[in-house]
N, CA, C and O atoms as CSV, one atom per row, in Angstrom:
chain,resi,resn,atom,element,x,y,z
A,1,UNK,N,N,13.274,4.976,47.753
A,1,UNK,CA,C,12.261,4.905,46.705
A,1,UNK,C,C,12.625,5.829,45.540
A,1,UNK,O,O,12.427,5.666,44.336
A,2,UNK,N,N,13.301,7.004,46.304
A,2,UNK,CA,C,13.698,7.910,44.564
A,2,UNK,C,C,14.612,7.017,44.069
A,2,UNK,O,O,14.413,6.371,43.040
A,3,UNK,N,N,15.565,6.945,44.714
A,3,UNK,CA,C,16.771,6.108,44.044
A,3,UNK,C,C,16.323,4.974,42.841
A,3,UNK,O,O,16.936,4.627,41.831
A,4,UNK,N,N,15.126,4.588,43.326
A,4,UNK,CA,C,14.093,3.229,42.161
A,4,UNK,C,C,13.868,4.000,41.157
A,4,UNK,O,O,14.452,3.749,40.102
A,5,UNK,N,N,13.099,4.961,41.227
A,5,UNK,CA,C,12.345,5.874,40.477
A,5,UNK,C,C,13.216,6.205,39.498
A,5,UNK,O,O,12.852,6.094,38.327
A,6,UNK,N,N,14.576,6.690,39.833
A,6,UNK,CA,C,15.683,7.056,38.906
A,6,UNK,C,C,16.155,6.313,37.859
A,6,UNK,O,O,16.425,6.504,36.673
A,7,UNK,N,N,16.181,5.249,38.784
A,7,UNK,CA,C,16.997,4.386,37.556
A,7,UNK,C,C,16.403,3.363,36.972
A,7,UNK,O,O,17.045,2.466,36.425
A,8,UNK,N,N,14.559,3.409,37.058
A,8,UNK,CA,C,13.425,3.118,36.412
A,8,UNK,C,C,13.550,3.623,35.114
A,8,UNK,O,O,13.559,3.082,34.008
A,9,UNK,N,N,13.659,4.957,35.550
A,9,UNK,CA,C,13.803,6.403,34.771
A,9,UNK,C,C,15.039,6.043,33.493
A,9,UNK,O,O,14.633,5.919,32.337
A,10,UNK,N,N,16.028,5.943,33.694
A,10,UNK,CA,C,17.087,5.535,33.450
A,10,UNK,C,C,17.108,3.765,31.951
A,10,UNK,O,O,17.631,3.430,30.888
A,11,UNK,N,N,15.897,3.150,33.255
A,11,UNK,CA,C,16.510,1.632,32.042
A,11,UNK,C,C,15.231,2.475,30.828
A,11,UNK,O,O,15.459,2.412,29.620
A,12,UNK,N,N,14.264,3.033,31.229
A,12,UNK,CA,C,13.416,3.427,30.533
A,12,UNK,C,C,13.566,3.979,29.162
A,12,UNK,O,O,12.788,3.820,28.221
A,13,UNK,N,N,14.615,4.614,29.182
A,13,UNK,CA,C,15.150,5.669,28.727
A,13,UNK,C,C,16.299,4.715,28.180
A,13,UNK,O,O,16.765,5.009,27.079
A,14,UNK,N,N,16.678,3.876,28.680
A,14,UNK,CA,C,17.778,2.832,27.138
A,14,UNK,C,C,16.896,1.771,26.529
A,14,UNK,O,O,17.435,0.954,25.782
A,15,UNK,N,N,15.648,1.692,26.753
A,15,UNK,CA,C,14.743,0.903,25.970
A,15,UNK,C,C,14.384,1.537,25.382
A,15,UNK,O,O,14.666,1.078,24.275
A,16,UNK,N,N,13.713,2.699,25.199
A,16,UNK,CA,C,13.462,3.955,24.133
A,16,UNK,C,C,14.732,3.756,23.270
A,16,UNK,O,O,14.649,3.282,22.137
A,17,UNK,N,N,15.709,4.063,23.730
A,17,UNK,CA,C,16.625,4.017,22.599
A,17,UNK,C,C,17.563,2.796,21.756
A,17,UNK,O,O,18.215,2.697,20.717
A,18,UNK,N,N,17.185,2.000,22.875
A,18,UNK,CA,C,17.203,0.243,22.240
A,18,UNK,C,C,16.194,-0.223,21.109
A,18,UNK,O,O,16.438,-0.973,20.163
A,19,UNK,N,N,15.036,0.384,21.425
A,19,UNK,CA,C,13.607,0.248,20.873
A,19,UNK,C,C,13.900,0.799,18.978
A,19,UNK,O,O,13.789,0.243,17.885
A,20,UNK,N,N,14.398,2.472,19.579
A,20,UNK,CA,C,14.923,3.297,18.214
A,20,UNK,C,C,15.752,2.184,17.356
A,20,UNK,O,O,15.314,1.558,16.391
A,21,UNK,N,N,17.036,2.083,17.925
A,21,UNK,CA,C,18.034,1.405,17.113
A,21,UNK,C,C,17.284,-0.120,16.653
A,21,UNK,O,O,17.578,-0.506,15.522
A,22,UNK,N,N,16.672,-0.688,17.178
A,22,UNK,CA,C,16.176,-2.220,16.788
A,22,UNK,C,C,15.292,-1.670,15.484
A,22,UNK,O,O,15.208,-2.476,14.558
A,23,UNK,N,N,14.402,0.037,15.252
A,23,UNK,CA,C,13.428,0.030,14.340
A,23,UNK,C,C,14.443,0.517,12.923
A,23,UNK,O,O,14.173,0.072,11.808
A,24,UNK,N,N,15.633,1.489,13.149
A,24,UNK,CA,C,16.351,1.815,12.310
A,24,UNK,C,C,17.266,0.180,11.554
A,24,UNK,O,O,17.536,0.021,10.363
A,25,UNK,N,N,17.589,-0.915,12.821
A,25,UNK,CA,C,18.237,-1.848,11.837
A,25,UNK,C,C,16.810,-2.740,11.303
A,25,UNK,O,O,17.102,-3.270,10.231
A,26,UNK,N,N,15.706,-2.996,11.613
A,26,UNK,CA,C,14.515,-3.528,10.666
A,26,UNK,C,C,14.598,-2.483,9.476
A,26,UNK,O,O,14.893,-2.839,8.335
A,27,UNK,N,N,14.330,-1.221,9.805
A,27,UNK,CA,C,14.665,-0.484,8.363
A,27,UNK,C,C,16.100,-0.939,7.166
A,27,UNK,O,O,16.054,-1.054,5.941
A,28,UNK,N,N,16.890,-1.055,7.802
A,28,UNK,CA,C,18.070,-1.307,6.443
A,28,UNK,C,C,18.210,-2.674,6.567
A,28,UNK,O,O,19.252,-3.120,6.087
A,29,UNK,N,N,17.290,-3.635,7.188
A,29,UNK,CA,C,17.334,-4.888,6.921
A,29,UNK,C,C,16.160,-5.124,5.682
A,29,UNK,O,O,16.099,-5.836,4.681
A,30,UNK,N,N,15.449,-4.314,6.204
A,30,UNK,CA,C,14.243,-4.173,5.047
A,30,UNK,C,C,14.887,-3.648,3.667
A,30,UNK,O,O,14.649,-4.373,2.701
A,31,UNK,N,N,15.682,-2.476,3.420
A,31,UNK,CA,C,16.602,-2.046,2.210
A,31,UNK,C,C,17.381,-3.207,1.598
A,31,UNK,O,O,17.715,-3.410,0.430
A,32,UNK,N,N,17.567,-3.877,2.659
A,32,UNK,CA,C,19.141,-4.892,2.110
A,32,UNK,C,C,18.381,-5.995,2.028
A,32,UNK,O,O,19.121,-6.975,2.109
A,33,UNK,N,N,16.810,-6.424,1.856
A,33,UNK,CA,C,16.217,-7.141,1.153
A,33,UNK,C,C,15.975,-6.940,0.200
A,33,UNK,O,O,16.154,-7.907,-0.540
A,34,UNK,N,N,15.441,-5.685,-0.477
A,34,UNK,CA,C,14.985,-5.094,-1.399
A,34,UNK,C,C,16.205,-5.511,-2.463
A,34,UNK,O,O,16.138,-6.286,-3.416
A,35,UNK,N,N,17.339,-4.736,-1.980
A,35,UNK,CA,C,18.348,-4.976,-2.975
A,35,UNK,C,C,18.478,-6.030,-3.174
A,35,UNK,O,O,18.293,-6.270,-4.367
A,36,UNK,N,N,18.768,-7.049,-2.481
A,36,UNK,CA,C,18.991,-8.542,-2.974
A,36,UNK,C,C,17.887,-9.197,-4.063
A,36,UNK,O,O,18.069,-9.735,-5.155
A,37,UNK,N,N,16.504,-8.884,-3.193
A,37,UNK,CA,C,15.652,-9.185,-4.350
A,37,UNK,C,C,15.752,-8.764,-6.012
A,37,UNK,O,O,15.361,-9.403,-6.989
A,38,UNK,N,N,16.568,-7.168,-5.918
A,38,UNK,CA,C,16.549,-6.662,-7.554
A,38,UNK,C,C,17.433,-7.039,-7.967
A,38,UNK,O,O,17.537,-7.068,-9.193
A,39,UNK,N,N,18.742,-7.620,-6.933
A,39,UNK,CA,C,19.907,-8.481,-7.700
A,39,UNK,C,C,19.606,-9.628,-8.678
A,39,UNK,O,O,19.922,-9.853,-9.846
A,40,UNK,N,N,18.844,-10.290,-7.718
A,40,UNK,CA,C,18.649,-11.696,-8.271
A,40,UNK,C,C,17.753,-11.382,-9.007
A,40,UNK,O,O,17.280,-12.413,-9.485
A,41,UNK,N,N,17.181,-10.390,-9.418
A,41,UNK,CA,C,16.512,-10.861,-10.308
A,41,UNK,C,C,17.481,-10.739,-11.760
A,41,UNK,O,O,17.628,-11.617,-12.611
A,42,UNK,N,N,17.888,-9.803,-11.745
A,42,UNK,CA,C,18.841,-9.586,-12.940
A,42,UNK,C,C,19.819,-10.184,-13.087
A,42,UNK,O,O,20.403,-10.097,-14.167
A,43,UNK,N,N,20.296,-10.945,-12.111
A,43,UNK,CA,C,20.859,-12.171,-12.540
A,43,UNK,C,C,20.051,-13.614,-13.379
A,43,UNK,O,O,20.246,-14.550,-14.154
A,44,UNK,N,N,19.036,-12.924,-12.530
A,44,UNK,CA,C,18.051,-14.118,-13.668
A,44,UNK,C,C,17.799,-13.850,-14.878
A,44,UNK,O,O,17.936,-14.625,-15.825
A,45,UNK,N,N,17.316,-12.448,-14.921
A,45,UNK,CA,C,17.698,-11.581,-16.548
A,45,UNK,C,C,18.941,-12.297,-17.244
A,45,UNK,O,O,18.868,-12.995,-18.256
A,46,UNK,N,N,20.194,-11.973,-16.457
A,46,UNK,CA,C,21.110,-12.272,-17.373
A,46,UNK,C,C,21.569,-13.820,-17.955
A,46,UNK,O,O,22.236,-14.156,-18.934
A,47,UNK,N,N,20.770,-14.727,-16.689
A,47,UNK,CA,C,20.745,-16.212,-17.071
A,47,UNK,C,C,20.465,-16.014,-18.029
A,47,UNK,O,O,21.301,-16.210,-18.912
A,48,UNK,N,N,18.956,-15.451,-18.429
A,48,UNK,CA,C,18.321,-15.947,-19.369
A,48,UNK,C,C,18.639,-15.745,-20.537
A,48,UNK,O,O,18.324,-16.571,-21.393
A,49,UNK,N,N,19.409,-14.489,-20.893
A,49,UNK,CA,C,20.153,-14.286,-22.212
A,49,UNK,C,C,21.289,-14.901,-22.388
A,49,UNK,O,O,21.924,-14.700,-23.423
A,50,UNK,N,N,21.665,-15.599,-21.596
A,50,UNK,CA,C,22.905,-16.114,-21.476
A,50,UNK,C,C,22.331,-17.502,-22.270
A,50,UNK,O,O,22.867,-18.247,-23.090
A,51,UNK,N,N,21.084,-17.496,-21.683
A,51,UNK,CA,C,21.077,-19.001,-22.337
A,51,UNK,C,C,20.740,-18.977,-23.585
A,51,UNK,O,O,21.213,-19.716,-24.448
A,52,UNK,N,N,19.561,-17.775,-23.817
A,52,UNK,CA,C,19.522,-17.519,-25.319
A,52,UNK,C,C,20.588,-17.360,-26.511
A,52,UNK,O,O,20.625,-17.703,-27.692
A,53,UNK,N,N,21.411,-16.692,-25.654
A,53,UNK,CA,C,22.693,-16.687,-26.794
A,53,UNK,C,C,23.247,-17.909,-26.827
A,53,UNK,O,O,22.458,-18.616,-27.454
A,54,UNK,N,N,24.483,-18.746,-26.381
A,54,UNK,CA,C,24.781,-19.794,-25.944
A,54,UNK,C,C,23.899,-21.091,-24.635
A,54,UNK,O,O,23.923,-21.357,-23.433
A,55,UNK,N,N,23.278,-21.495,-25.795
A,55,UNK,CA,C,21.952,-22.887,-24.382
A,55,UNK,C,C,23.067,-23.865,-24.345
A,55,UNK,O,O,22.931,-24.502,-23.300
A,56,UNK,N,N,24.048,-24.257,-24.961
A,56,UNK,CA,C,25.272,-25.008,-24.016
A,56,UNK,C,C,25.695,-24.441,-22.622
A,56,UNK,O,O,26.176,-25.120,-21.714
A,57,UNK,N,N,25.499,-23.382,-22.592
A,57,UNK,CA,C,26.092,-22.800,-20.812
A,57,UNK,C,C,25.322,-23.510,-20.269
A,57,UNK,O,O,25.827,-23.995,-19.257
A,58,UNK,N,N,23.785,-23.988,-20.536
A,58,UNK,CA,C,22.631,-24.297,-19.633
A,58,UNK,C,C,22.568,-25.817,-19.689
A,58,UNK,O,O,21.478,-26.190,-20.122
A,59,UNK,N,N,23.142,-26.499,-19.480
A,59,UNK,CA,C,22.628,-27.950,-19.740
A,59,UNK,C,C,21.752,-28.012,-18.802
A,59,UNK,O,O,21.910,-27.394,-17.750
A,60,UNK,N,N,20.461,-28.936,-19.098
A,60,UNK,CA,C,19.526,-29.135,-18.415
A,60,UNK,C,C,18.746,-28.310,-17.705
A,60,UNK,O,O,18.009,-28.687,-16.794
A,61,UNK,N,N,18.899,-26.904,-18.172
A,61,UNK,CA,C,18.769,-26.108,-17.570
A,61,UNK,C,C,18.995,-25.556,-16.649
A,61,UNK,O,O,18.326,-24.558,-16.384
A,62,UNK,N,N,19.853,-25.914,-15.940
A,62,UNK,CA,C,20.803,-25.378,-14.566
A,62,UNK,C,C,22.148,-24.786,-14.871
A,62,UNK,O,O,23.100,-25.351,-15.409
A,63,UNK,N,N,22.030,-23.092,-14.273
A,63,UNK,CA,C,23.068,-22.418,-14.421
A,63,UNK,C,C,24.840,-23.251,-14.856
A,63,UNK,O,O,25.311,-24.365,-14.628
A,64,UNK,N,N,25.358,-22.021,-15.549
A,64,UNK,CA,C,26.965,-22.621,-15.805
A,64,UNK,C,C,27.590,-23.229,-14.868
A,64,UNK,O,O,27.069,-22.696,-13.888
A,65,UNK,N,N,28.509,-24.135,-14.369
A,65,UNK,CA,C,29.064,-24.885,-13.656
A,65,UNK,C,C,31.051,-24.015,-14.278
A,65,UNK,O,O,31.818,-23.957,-15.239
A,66,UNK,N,N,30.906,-23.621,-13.041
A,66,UNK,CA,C,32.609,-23.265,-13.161
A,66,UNK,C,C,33.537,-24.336,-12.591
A,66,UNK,O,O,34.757,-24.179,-12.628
């Protein structure tokens, strides 16, 4: 019965720290949304002057075609 107890003890104790690491990668999954969101947006910024300066880049309004 100790022998259970131990290594109860034991998985217990890598779910605590399974638990940790799963809340630290939601944290920089949460960051590395953030950033993407402020990317795109300034890429949308820069669409948009892009189109203001030159509206041939934009036909139909859909980004340049390389």
């Amino acid at each position: 019965m100790e022998e259970q107890d131990e290594r109860l003890e034991r998985l217990e104790g890598r779910v605590a720290f399974q638990s940790q690491d799963l809340e630290q990668l939601d944290q920089s999954l949460a960051a590395q949304q953030r950033e993407i969101e402020s990317l795109s947006a300034r890429v949308s910024a820069l669409e948009r002057l892009l189109a203001r300066l030159d509206p041939s880049l934009f036909q139909d309004g859909a980004p340049p075609r390389q």
